[in-house]
N, C-alpha and C positions, 0 to 999 in steps of 0.2 A: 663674297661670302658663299656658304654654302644654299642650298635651298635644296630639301627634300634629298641629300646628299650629295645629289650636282653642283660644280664650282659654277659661277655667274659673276660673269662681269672681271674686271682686275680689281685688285684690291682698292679700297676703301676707307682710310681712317675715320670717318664720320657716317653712323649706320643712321644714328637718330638724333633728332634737336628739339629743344623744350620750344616751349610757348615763345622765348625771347631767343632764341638762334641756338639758344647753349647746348652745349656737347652731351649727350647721356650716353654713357657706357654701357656697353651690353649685363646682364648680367648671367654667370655662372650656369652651367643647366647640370653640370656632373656634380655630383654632392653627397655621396658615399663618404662613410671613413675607415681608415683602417686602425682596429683596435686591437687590444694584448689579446682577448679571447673570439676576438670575428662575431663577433654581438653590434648589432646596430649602433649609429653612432649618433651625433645630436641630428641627422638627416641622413636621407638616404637607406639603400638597405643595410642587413646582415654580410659577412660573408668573408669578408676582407681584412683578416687573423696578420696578424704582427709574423712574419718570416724572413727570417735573411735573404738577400738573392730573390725575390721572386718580384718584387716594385722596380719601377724605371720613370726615372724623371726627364722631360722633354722641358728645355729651358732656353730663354735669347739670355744674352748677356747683354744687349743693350736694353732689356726690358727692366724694370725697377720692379715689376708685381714677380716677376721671375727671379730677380736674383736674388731677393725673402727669401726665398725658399731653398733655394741655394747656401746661404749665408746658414742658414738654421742648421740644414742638410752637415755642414762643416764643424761648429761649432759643438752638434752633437756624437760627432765621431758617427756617421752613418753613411763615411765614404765607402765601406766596401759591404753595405745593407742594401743600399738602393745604388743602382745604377743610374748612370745619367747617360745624355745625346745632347750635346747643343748645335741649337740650328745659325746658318751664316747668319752677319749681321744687317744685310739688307734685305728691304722686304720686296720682292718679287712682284709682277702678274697675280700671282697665286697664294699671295701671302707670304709666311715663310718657308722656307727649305733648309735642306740639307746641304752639304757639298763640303769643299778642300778649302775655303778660305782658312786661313792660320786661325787657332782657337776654336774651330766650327766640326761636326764631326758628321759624317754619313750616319743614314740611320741601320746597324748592322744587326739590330733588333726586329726591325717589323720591313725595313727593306724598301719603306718610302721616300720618295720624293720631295713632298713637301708634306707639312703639318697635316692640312685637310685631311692626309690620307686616313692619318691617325684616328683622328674625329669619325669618319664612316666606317672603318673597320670596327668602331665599337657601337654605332648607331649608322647603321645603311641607308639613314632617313633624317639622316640631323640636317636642322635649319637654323643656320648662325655663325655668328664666327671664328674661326680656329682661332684660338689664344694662347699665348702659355702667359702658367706652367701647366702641365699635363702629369700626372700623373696616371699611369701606366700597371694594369695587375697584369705579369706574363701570363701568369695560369690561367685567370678565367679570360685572358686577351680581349680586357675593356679599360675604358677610363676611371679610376678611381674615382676621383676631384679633377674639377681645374678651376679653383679656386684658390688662392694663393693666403689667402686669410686663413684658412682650412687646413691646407696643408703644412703651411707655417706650424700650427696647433697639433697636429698629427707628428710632424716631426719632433715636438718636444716632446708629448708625451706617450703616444701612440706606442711605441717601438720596445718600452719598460725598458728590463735589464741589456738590452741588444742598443742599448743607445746610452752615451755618456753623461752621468748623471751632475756633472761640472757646472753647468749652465740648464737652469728653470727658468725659461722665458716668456711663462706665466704664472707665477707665484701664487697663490691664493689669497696670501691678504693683501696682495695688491690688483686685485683682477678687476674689480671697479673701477676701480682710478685708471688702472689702463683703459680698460674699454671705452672710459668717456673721452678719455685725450686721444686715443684712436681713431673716436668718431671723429674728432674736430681737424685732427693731422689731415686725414683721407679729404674728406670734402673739402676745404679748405686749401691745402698742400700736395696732397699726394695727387690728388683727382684735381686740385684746382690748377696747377698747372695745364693740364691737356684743358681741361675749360678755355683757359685762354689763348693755350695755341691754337685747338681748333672751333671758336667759338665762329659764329656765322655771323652776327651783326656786332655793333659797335657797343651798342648797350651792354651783350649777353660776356664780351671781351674785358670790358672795364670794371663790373664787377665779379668779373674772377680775378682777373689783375688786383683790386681792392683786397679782395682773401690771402691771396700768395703772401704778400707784404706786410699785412696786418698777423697772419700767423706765423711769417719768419720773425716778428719783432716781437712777437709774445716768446717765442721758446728761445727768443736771444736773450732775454729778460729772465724765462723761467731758469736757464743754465748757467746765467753770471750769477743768480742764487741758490741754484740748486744742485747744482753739474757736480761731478765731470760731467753724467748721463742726466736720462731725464728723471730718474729714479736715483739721485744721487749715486753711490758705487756700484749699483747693483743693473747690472744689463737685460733688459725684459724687450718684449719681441717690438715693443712700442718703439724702441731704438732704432732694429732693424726696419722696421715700416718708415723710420723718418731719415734714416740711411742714404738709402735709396735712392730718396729725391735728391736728397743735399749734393751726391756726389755727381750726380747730374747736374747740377742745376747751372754751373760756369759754363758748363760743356757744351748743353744743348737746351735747354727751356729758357736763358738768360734771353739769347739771337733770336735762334728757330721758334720759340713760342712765344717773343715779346714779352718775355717777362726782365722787363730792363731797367726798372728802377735803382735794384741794386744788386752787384755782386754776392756772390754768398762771402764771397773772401771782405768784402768790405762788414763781414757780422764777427766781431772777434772772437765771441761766445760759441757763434755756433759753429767758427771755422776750428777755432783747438775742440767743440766736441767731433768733428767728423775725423778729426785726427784720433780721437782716441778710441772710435770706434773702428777705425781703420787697425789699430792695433790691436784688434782683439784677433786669437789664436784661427788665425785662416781667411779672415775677411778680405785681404789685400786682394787673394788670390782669386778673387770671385770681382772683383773689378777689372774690366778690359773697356779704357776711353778709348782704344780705337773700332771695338767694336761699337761704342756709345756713340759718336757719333756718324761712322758708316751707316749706322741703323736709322737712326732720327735724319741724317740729313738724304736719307732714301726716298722719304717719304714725298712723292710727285706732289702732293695737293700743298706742301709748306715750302718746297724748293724742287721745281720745275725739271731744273738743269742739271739737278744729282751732283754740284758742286759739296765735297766737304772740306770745311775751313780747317785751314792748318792750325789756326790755334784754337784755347787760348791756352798760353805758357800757365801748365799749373804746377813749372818746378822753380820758378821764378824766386826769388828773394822775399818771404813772408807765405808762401802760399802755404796749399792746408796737406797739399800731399805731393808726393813724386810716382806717379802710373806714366810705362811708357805703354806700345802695345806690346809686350814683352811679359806685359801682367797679366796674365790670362789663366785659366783652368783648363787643363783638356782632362778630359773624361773619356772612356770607354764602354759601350754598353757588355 
């Protein structure tokens, strides 16, 4: 991580552990928005006005808080608003980086090397860890957000008329409902998985294991009554939050994080919703399993030997989708 803007040490998936071993994730420290008139947003300052061309998104594709925002980035027609960079899919020494892997791009924006750089060119002094998504102001050449909850939010509605008004994916009279089923996805699913892949004792593992399973079998419940989505026809960003995981979860949380009770393909509900969410206008292309697994099974502290498993077969007879690595986004900034 970073400390006082010097990198230290090789990277790290585990900064900090609760009382019982478990995993805490860092939280967010950029937290600006960008709004139709550059007026403060629910945090952070002023300053940061809705303009075409002047945002740049720094994204993994094997990250699931990253590809939100990606996914939204698409959906709202804001591919030629904001520029993207995505970094390779393994994680380095030094975190992530830039470079020539297929689907991966150099950074021809700011001219770094790895992420970090990003991070001290907008704070000289940051102490913490590079993440993405990043979000990127050219002009005043700082980090908007890198918060993916945020950003998600900024993309749907931040951008007004300069953004595709097709998809609201946060409606207003459903914005409670979402928020609470939010909370429970996240802690539960989205965050409970890394709970149990990198949990430190047996205790702090088994009850996140407990949550994984207990909330895939609530929303396989909720969607054989409620589905297609979890908002019956209507797609709100609660989708895209529970997206994310799902399309990971055979690929790399099932093995690499122990979370092996069951397939997602063995959920029938919840494998025709990842299918239908898959179908929505651009979402394919924002899925790359071969960078999904390069990325997860890079990680030294969960697979030593930087072995990645050739399977598993998810073009198989029954499965929920066909991704080769051939499904990829490339971007230019």
């Amino acid at each position: 991580m970073l400390v006082n803007g010097k990198w230290t040490a090789s990277w790290q998936p585990v900064q900090a552990v609760d009382d019982n071993g478990g995993f805490v994730r860092q939280t967010s420290s950029f937290r600006h928005w960008i709004t139709l008139d550059g007026t403060a947003g629910p945090t952070g300052q002023a300053g940061f006005g809705a303009e075409a061309g002047r945002y740049h998104l720094y994204v993994a594709l094997t990250c699931p808080w990253a590809s939100r925002t990606l996914i939204a980035r698409k959906l709202k027609g804001l591919e030629d608003i904001v520029s993207v960079a995505v970094v390779e899919p393994a994680l380095t020494e030094e975190g992530w980086g830039f470079g020539d892997y297929p689907g991966s791009d150099r950074d021809a924006l700011n001219h770094a090397t790895h992420l970090h750089e990003i991070y001290t060119r907008a704070d000289p002094h940051y102490t913490g860890r590079a993440t993405v998504p990043v979000l990127w102001d050219k002009r005043r050449k700082t980090i908007v957000n890198n918060e993916s909850a945020d950003i998600l939010r900024m993309f749907n509605s931040g951008f007004g008329a300069l953004a595709d008004p097709a998809f609201d994916l946060y409606p207003r009279d459903l914005r409670i409902e979402i928020d609470a089923l939010n909370a429970q996805v996240y802690s539960r699913l989205n965050n409970g998985v890394y709970r149990a892949g990198f949990a430190t004792t047996q205790t702090a593992y088994e009850a996140a294991f407990a949550d994984v399973f207990t909330m895939l079998d609530e929303l396989e419940i909720r969607l054989r009554e409620r589905g297609p989505l979890l908002f019956g026809e209507r797609l709100t960003e609660a989708d895209l939050r529970l997206f994310v995981t799902l399309v990971r979860f055979d690929a790399a949380y099932h093995g690499l994080f122990k979370c092996n009770l069951r397939r997602l393909k063995d959920y029938a509900s919840l494998s025709a919703y990842l299918a239908h969410v898959l179908a929505a206008p651009g979402v394919k292309e924002t899925v790359n399993i071969d960078h999904i697994k390069r990325g997860y099974y890079s990680i030294k502290a969960l697979n030593p030997n930087g072995i990645v498993p050739v399977g598993p077969d998810l073009t198989e007879p029954g499965a929920t989708m066909s991704l080769s690595s051939e499904s990829r986004e490339r971007h230019h900034a």
